[in-house]
NUBA-274872 format. One record per residue (C-alpha): residue number from 1; residue in three letters; x negated, z, y. Coordinates in pm, 1 decimal, decimal comma. Layout:
BEGIN
(NUM Ala (X Z Y));
...
//
This chain:
BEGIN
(1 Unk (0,0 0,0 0,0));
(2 Unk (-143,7 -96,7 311,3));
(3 Unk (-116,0 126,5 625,2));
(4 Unk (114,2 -48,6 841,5));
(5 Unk (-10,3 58,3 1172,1));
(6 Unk (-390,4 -91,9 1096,6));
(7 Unk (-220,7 -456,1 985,9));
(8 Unk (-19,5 -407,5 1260,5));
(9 Unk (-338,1 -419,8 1474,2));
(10 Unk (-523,9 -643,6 1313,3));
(11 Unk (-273,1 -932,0 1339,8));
(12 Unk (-198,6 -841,4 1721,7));
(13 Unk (-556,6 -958,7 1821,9));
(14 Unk (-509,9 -1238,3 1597,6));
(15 Unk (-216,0 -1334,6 1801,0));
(16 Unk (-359,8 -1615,9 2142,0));
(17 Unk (-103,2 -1779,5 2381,7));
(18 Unk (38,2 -2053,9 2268,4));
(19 Unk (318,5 -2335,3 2309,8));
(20 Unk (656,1 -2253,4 2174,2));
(21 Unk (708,3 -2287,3 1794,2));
(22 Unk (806,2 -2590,6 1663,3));
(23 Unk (1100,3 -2616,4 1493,3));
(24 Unk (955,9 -2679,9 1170,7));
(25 Unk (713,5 -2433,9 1155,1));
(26 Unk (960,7 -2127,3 1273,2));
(27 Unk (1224,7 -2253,4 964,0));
(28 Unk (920,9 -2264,5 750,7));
(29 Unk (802,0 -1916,2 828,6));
(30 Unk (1173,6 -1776,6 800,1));
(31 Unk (1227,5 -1969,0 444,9));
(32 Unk (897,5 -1860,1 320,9));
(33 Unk (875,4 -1537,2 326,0));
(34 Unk (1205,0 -1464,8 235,4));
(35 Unk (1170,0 -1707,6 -60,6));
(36 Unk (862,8 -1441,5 -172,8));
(37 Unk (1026,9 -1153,4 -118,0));
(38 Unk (1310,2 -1240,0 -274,6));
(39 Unk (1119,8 -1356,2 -593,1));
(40 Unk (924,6 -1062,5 -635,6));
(41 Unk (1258,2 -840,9 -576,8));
(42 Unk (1462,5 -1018,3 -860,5));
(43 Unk (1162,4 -1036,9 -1070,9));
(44 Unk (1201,0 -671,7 -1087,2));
(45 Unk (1557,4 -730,0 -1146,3));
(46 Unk (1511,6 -920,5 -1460,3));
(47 Unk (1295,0 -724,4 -1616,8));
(48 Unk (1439,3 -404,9 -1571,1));
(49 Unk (1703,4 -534,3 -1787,2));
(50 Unk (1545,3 -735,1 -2021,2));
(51 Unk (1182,8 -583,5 -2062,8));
(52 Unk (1145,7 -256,1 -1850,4));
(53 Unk (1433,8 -37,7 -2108,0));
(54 Unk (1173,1 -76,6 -2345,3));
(55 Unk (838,6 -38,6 -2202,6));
(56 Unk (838,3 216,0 -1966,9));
(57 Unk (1104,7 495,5 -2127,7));
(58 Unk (1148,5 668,0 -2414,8));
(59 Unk (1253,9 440,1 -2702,0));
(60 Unk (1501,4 692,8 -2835,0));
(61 Unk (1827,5 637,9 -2647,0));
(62 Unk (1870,9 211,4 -2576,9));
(63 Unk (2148,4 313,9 -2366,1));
(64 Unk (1984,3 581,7 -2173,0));
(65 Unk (1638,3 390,7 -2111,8));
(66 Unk (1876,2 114,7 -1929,6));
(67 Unk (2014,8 367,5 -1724,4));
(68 Unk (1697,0 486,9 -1614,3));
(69 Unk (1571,4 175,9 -1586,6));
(70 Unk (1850,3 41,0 -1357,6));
(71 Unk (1776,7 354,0 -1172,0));
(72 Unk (1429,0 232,1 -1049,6));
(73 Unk (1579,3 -117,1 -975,9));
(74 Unk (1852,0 99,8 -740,6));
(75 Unk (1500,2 318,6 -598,1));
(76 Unk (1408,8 36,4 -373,8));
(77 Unk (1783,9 36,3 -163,0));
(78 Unk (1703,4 342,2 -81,3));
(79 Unk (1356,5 224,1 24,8));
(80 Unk (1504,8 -46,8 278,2));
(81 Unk (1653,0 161,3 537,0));
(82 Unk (1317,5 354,1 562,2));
(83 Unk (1183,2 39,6 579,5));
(84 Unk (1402,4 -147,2 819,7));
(85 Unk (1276,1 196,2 1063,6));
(86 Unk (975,2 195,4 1002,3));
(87 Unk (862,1 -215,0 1058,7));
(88 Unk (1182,9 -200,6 1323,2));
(89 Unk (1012,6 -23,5 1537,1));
(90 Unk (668,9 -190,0 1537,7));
(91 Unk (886,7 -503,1 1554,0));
(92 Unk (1107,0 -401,2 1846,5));
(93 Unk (796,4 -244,1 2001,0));
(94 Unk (499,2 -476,0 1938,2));
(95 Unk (633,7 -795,7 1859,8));
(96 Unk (799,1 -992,6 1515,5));
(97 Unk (547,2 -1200,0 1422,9));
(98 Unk (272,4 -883,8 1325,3));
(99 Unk (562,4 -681,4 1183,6));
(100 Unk (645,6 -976,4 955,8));
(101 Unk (288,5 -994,9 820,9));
(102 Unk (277,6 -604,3 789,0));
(103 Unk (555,0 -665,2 551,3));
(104 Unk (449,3 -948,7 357,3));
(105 Unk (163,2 -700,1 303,4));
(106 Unk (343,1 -398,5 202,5));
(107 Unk (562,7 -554,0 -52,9));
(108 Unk (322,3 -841,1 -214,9));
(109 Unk (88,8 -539,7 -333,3));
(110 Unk (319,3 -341,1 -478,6));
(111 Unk (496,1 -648,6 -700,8));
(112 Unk (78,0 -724,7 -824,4));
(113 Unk (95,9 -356,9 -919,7));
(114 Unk (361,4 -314,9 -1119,1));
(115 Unk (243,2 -631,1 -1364,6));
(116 Unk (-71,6 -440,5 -1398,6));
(117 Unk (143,0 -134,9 -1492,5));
(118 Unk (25,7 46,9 -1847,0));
(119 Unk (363,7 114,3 -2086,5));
(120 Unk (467,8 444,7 -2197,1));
(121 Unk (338,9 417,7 -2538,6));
(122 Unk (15,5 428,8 -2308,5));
(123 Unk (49,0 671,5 -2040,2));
(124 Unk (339,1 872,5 -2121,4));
(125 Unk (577,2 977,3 -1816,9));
(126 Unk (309,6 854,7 -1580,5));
(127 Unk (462,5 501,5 -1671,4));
(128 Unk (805,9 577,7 -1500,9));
(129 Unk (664,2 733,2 -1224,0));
(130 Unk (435,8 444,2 -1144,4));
(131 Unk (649,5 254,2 -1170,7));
(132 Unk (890,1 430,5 -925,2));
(133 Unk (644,3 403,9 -664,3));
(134 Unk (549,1 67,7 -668,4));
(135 Unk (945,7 -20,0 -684,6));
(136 Unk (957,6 211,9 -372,7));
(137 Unk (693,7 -1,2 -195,0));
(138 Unk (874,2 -299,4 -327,0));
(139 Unk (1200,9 -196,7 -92,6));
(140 Unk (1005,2 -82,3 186,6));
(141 Unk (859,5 -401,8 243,6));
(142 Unk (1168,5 -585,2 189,9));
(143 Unk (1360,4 -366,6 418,3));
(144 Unk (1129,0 -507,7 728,1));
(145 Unk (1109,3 -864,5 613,8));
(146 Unk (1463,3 -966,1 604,0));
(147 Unk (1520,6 -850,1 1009,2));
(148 Unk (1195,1 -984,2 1165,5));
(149 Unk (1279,2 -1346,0 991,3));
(150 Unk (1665,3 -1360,7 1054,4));
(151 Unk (1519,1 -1303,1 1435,9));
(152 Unk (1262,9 -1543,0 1345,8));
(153 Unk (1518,4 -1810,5 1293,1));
(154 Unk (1764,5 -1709,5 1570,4));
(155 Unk (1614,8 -1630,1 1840,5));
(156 Unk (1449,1 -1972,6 1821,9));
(157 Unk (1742,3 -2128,8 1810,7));
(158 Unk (1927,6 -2329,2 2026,5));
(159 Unk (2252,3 -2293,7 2126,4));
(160 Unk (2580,7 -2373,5 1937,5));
(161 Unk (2288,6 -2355,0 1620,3));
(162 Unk (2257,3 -1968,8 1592,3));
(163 Unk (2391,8 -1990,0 1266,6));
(164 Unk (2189,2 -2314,0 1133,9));
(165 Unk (1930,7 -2150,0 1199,5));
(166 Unk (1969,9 -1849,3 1074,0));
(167 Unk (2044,9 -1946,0 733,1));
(168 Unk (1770,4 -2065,7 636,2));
(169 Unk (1587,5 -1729,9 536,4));
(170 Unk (1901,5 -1641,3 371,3));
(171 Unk (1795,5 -1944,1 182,6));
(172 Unk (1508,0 -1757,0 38,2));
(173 Unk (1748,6 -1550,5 -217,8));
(174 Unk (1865,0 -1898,0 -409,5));
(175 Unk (1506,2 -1982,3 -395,4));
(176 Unk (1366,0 -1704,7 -477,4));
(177 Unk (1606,0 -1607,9 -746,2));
(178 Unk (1604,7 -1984,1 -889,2));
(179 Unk (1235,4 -1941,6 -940,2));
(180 Unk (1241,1 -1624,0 -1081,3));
(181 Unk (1522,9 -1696,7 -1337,3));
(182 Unk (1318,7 -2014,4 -1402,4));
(183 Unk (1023,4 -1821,0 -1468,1));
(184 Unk (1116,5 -1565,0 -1676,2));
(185 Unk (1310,8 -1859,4 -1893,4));
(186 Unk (1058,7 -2049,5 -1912,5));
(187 Unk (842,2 -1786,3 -2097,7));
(188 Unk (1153,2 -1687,6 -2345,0));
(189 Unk (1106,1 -2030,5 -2457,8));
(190 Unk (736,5 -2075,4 -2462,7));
(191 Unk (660,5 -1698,7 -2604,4));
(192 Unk (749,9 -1488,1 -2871,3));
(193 Unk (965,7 -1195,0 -2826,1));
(194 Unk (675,5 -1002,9 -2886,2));
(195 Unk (410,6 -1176,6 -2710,8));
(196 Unk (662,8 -1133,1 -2406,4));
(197 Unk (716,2 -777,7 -2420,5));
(198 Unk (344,5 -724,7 -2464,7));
(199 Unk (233,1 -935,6 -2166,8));
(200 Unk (399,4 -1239,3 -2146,9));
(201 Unk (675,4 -1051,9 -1865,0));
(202 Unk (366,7 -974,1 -1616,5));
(203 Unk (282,8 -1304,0 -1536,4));
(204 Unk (542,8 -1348,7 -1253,5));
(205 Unk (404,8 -994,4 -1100,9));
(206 Unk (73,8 -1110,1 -1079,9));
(207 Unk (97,0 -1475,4 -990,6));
(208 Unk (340,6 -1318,5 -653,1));
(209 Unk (-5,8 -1292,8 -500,9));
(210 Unk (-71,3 -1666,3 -508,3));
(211 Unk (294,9 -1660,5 -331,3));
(212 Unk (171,8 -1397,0 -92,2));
(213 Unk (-140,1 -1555,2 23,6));
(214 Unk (67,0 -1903,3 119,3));
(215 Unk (368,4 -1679,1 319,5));
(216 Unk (52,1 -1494,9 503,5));
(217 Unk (-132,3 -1829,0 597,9));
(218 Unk (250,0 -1999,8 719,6));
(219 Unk (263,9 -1658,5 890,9));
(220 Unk (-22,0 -1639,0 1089,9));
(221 Unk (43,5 -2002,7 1262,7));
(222 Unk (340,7 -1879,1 1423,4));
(223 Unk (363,9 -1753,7 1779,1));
(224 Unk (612,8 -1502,2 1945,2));
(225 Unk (964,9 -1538,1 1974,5));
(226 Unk (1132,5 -1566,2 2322,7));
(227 Unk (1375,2 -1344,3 2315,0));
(228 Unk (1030,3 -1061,9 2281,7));
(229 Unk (856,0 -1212,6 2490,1));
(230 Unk (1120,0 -1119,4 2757,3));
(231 Unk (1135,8 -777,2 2646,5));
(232 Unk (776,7 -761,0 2685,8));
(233 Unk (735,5 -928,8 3062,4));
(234 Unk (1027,5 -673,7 3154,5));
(235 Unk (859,8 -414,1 3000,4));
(236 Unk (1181,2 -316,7 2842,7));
(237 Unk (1084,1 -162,7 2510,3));
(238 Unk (1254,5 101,0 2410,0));
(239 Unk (1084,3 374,6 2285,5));
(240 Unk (1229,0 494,1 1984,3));
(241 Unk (1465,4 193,5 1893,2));
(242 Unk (1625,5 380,0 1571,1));
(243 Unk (1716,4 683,1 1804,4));
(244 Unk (1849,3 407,3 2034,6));
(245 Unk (2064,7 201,7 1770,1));
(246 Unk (2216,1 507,2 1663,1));
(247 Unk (2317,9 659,2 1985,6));
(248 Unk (2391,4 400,2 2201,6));
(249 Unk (2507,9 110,3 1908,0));
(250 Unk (2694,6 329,4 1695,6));
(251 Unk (2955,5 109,6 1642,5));
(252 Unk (2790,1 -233,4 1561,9));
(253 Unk (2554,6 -34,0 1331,5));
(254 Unk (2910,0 146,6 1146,4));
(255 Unk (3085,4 -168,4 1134,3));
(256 Unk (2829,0 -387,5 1100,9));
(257 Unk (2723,4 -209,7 769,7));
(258 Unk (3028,9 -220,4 594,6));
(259 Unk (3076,2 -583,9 716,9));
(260 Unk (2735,2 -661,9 503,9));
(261 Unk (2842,2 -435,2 162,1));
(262 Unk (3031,4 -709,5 -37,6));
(263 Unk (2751,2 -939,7 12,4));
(264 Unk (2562,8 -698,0 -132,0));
(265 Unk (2793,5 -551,6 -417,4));
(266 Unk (2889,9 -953,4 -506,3));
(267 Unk (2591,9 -1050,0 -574,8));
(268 Unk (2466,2 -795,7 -776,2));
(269 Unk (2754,1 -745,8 -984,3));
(270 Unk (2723,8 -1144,2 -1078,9));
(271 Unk (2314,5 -1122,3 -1157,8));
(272 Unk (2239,5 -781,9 -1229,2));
(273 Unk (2531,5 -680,6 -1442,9));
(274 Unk (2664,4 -982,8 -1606,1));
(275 Unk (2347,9 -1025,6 -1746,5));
(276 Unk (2302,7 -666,7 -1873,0));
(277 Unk (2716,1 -716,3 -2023,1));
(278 Unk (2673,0 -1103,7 -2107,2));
(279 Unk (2383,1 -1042,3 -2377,2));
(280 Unk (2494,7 -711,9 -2510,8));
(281 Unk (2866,6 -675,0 -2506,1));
(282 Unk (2965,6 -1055,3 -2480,0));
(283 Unk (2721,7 -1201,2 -2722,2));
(284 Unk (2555,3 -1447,4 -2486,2));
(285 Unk (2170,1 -1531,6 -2584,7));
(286 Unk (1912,4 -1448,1 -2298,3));
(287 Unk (1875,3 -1813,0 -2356,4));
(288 Unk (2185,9 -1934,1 -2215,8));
(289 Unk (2283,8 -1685,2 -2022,1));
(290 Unk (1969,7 -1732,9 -1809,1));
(291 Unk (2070,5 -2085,6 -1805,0));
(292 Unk (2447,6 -2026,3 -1665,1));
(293 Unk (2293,2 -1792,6 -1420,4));
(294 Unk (2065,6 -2032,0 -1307,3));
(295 Unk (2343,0 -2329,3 -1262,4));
(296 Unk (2565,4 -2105,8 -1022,3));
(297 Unk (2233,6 -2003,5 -803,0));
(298 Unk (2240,3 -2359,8 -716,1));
(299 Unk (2614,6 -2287,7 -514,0));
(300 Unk (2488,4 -1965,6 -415,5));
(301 Unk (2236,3 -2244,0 -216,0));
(302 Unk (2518,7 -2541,8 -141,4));
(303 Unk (2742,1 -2268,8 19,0));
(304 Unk (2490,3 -2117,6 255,6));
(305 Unk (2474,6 -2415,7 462,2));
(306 Unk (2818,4 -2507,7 444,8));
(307 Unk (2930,5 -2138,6 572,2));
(308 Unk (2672,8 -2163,8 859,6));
(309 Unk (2808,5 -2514,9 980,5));
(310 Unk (3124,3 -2380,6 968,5));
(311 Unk (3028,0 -2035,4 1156,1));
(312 Unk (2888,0 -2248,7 1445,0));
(313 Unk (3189,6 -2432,2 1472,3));
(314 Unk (3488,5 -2176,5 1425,7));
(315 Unk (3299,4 -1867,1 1452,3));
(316 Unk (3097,2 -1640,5 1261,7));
(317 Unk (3322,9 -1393,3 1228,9));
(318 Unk (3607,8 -1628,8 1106,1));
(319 Unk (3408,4 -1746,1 850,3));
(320 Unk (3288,7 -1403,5 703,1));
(321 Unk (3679,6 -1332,1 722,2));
(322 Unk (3808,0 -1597,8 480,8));
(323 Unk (3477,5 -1572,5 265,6));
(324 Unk (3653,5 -1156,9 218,3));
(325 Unk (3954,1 -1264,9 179,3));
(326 Unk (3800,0 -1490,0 -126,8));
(327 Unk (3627,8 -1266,3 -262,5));
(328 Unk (3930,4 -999,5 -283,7));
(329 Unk (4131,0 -1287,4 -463,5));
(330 Unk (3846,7 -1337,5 -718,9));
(331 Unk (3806,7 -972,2 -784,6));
(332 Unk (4140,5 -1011,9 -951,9));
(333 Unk (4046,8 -1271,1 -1173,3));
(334 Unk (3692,3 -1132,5 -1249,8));
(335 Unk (3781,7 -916,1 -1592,7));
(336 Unk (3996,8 -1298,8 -1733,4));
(337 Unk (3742,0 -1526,9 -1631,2));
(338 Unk (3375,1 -1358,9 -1755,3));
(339 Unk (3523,1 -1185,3 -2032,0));
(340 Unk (3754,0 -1554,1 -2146,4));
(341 Unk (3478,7 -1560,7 -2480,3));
(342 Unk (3464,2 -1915,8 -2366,2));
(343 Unk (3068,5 -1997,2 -2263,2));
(344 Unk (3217,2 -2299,9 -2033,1));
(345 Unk (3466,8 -2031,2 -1857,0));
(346 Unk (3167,7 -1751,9 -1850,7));
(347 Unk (2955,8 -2016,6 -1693,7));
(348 Unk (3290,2 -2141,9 -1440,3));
(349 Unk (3336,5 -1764,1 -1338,5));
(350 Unk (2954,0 -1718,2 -1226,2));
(351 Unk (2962,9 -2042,9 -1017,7));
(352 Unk (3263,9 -1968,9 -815,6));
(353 Unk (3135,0 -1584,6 -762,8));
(354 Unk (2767,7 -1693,7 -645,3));
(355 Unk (2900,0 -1973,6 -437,8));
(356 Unk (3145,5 -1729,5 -288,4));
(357 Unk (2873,7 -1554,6 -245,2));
(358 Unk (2703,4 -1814,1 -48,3));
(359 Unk (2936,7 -1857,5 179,3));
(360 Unk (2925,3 -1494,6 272,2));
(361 Unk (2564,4 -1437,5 286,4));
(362 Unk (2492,7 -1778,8 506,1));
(363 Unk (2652,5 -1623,3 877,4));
(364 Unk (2554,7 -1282,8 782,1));
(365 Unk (2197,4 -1243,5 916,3));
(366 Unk (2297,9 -1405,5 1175,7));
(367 Unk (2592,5 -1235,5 1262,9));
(368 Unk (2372,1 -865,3 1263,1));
(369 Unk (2181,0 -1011,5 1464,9));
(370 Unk (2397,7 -1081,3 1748,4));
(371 Unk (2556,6 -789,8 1788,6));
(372 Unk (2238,0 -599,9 1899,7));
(373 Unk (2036,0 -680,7 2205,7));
(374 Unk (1747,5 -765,1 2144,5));
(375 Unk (1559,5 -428,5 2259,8));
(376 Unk (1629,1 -319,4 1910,4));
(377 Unk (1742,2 -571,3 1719,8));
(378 Unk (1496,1 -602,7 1457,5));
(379 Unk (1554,5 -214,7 1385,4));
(380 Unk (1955,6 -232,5 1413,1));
(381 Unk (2013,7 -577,3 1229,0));
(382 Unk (1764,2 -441,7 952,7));
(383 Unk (1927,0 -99,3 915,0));
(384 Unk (2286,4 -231,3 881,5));
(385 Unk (2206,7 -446,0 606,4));
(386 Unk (1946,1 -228,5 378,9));
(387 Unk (2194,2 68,9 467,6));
(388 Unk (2456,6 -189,1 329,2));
(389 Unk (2222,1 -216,2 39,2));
(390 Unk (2267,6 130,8 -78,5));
(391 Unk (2652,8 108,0 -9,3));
(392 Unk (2661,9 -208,5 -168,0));
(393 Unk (2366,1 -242,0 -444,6));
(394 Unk (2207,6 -6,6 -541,6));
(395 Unk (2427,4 178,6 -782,1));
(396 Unk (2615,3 -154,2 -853,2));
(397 Unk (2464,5 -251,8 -1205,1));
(398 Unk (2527,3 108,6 -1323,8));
(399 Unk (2834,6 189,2 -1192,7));
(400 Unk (3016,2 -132,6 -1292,4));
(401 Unk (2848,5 -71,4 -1633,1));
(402 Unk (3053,0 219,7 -1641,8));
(403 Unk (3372,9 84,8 -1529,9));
(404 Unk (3380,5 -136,4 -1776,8));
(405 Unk (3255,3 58,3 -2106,3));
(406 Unk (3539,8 355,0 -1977,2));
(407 Unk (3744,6 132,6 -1837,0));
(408 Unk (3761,2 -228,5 -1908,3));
(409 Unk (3634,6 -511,6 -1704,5));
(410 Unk (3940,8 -531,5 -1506,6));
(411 Unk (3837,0 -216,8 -1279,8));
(412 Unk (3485,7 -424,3 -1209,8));
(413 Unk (3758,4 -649,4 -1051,7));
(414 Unk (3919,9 -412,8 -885,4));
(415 Unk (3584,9 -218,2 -770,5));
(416 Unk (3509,7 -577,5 -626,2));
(417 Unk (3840,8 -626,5 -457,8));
(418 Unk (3804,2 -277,7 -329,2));
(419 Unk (3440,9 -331,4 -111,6));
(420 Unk (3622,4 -689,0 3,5));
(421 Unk (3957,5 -526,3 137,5));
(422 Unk (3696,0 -236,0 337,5));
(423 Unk (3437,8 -585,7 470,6));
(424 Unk (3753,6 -780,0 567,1));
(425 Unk (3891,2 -463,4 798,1));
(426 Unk (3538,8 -430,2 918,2));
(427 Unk (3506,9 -769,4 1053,5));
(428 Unk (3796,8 -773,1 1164,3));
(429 Unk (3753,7 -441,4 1385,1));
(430 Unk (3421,8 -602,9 1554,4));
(431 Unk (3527,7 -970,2 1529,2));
(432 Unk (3447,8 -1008,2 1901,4));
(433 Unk (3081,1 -885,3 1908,0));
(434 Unk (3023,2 -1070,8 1598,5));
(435 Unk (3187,0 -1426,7 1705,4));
(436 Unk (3007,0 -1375,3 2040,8));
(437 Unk (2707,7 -1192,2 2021,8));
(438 Unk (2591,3 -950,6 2309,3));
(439 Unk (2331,1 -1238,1 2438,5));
(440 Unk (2461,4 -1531,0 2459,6));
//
């Protein structure tokens, strides 16, 4: 882990006057590292279902290693917020462009780390602990990478293109997830279930630093935003910006948050946990299953795009309604659709939730974004959506797990329905900030 206020430094003095971005590079930067980050987040994801159960908990209880194991994947929410204040603040202080590097450099070390991680066969209970710590670092990166390149993207933008632009670093999670389901397929092909247990599962860790090293280079060819460099030539800083989006913002930081928690609890309730319930309770293969999830990742990327176009031309806050109101509708049909014991009607109900999902998660970033000034935006649009993280994520996997073995997989419907009904009111309640945005 690398101490943020040294990187911080380091990449100030590295930063010379220059012309403005050009468009291509600024998209670049904003796709890039979010495609990394991403990857190395749902890398973790994968294997804490398929490989993690097994390696780094005790063997005795299948059921109970998952749980703990899903509770290290759920660690890292709790990671973001603490994240989102701490590179927040350097980036509402000192500028985006360092703050992004700092957390490029926070989170690529920590994904290395953990595919270098001994099992616990070999260490004992040093394995899980390890473990937890390098999934903590994991989430504290994140939770500073996904404000500084939403703002990246946005505040570059020109107007009537606010949302254009600022989906394309929410393009990173297809991208990123795309390649990591790829990935991890293409070794349960090429490898042995042994071989991949043993070591085969570490490769995507340790190749992230390849990824790492490009994201740093596209990094460091970027220049300031505008919207900073305003702050900075009015001196207007503000000194403590979480103390600040808390006191003075408490409403867009409240609604603003539970706006963001269904595209959180969607999306992990159609990776995380249909893949957990799809090869053990359904039947599926990791095989296929890896396959269907891979096929509806590609809408989760077609419907990004087409909910930004349509946020900049009816409104952001318009389209985050309807994309609610769709999701509430196919929480009802969740428990007929995934649990049909037709593959081809498995496959149907994880397209239409991820590019649901899509369409959700396109306007989002930029929508945070806008309802903050920019004195503290990176620290309030990075807060609301890691502190949506924990509302939304973190216990998603294991809690709908439990729904549905008590339960049934109806009341996974109905959980879903439940987090869409509380977004839709939300957006609804700060539609105006969010259509508008306090700067433009």
């Amino acid at each position: 882990m690398f101490d943020v206020q040294i990187i911080l430094s380091v990449n100030l003095m590295t930063i010379k006057p220059a012309q403005a971005n050009p468009v291509r590079r600024i998209l670049t930067a904003s796709l890039i590292g979010t495609t990394i980050e991403f990857f190395d987040f749902y890398i973790y994801a994968t294997a804490a279902v398929l490989v993690f159960p097994k390696l780094f908990f005790p063997a005795a209880d299948p059921a109970s290693a998952t749980l703990q194991s899903l509770a290290t994947f759920a660690l890292a929410f709790f990671a973001r917020p603490l994240g989102a204040a701490l590179f927040g603040h350097f980036g509402d202080r000192k500028g985006r462009k360092a703050t992004l590097v700092a957390a490029l450099m926070t989170m690529g070390p920590s994904t290395v780390a953990i595919g270098l991680l001994p099992s616990y066969q070999s260490i004992g209970i040093l394995a899980p602990i390890l473990l937890s710590i390098f999934r903590f670092g994991q989430g504290l990166g994140l939770g500073g990478e996904w404000g500084g390149a939403v703002l990246l993207a946005t505040e570059n933008a020109p107007p009537g293109k606010k949302a254009w632009y600022g989906m394309f670093p929410q393009l990173g999670a297809p991208i990123g997830f795309l390649l990591s389901s790829a990935i991890f397929f293409i070794l349960s092909e090429t490898l042995t279930d042994a071989d991949f247990l043993s070591w085969g599962w570490r490769i995507p860790f340790i190749a992230s630093a390849l990824l790492v090293w490009v994201g740093l280079y596209v990094r460091l060819k970027i220049t300031e935003t505008p919207d900073f460099e305003k702050v900075k030539e009015q001196k207007a800083q503000v000194k403590v910006p979480v103390l600040d989006v808390f006191v003075k913002h408490t409403k867009a930081i409240v609604l603003g948050t539970i706006a963001t928690i269904t595209t959180f609890l969607l999306f992990y309730l159609m990776t995380v946990f249909t893949l957990s319930w799809g090869t053990t309770h359904l039947g599926y293969s990791r095989h296929s299953f890896l396959i269907g999830q891979m096929i509806s990742v590609l809408f989760f990327g077609f419907g990004i795009p087409i909910s930004a176009l349509l946020a900049d031309k009816f409104g952001r806050a318009n389209m985050l309604m309807t994309a609610s109101a769709c999701i509430f509708i196919f929480g009802l049909f969740f428990s007929p659709l995934f649990n049909s014991g037709n593959w081809t009607v498995t496959v149907f109900c994880l397209v239409l939730g991820m590019f649901l999902m899509g369409l959700t998660y396109g306007p989002i970033g930029t929508a945070l974004a806008g309802i903050f000034p920019a004195t503290v935006r990176y620290t309030g649009a990075s807060l609301a959506f890691t502190i949506a993280g924990i509302l939304g994520a973190s216990l998603t996997p294991a809690l709908a797990t439990k729904l549905a073995t008590d339960y049934g997989l109806h009341y996974v419907g109905y959980y879903l329905c439940l987090s869409a009904a509380l977004t839709f009111l939300a957006l609804w309640a700060s539609r105006k900030s969010i259509q508008d945005g306090v700067s433009e």
